[in-house]
C-alpha positions as CSV (number, residue, x, y, z in Angstrom):
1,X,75.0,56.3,114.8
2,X,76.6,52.7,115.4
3,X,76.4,51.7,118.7
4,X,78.2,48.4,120.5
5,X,81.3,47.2,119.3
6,X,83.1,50.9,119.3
7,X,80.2,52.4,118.1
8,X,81.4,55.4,115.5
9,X,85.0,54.5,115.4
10,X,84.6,50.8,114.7
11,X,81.1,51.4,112.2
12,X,82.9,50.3,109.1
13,X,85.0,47.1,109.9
14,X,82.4,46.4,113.3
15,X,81.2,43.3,111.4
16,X,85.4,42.1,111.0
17,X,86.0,42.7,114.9
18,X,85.0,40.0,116.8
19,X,87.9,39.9,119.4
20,X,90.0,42.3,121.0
21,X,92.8,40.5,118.3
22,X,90.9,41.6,115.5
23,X,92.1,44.6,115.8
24,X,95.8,44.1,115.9
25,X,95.3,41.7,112.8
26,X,93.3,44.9,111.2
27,X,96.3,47.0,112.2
28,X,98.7,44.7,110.6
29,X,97.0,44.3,107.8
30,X,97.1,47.9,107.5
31,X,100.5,48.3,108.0
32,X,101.9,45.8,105.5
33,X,99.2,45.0,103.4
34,X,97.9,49.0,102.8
35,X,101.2,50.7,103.8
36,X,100.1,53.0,105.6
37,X,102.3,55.8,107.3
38,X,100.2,56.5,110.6
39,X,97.2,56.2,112.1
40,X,94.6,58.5,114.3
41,X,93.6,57.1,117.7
42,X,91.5,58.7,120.4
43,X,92.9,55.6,122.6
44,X,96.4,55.3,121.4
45,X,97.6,51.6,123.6
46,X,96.2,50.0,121.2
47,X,98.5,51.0,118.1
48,X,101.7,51.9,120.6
49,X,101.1,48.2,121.5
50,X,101.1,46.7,117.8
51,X,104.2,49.4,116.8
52,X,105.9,48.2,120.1
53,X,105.7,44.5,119.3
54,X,106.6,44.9,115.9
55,X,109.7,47.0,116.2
56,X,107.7,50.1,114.6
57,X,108.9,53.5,115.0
């Protein structure tokens, strides 16, 4: 088990998070780059914040 950084939820991209930016970038990258359609979040301010700011519905 991971531990720091967001522990289990971060394990796989914890060496790409550095900030609390990171995150957003990771999310926009995501977004455009992936296309994704949605994501899961235990802590969902985070993603309601990028959708928010970037006119997301």
């Amino acid at each position: 088990m991971a531990t720091g950084k967001g522990g289990w939820y971060y394990q796989t991209v914890s060496q790409a998070i550095h900030r609390e930016g990171d995150i957003l970038q990771a999310l926009d990258v995501l977004a455009k780059d992936v296309g994704i359609m949605g994501i899961f979040s235990d802590w969902p301010a985070t993603v309601t914040y990028y959708a928010n700011c970037m006119g997301l519905k």
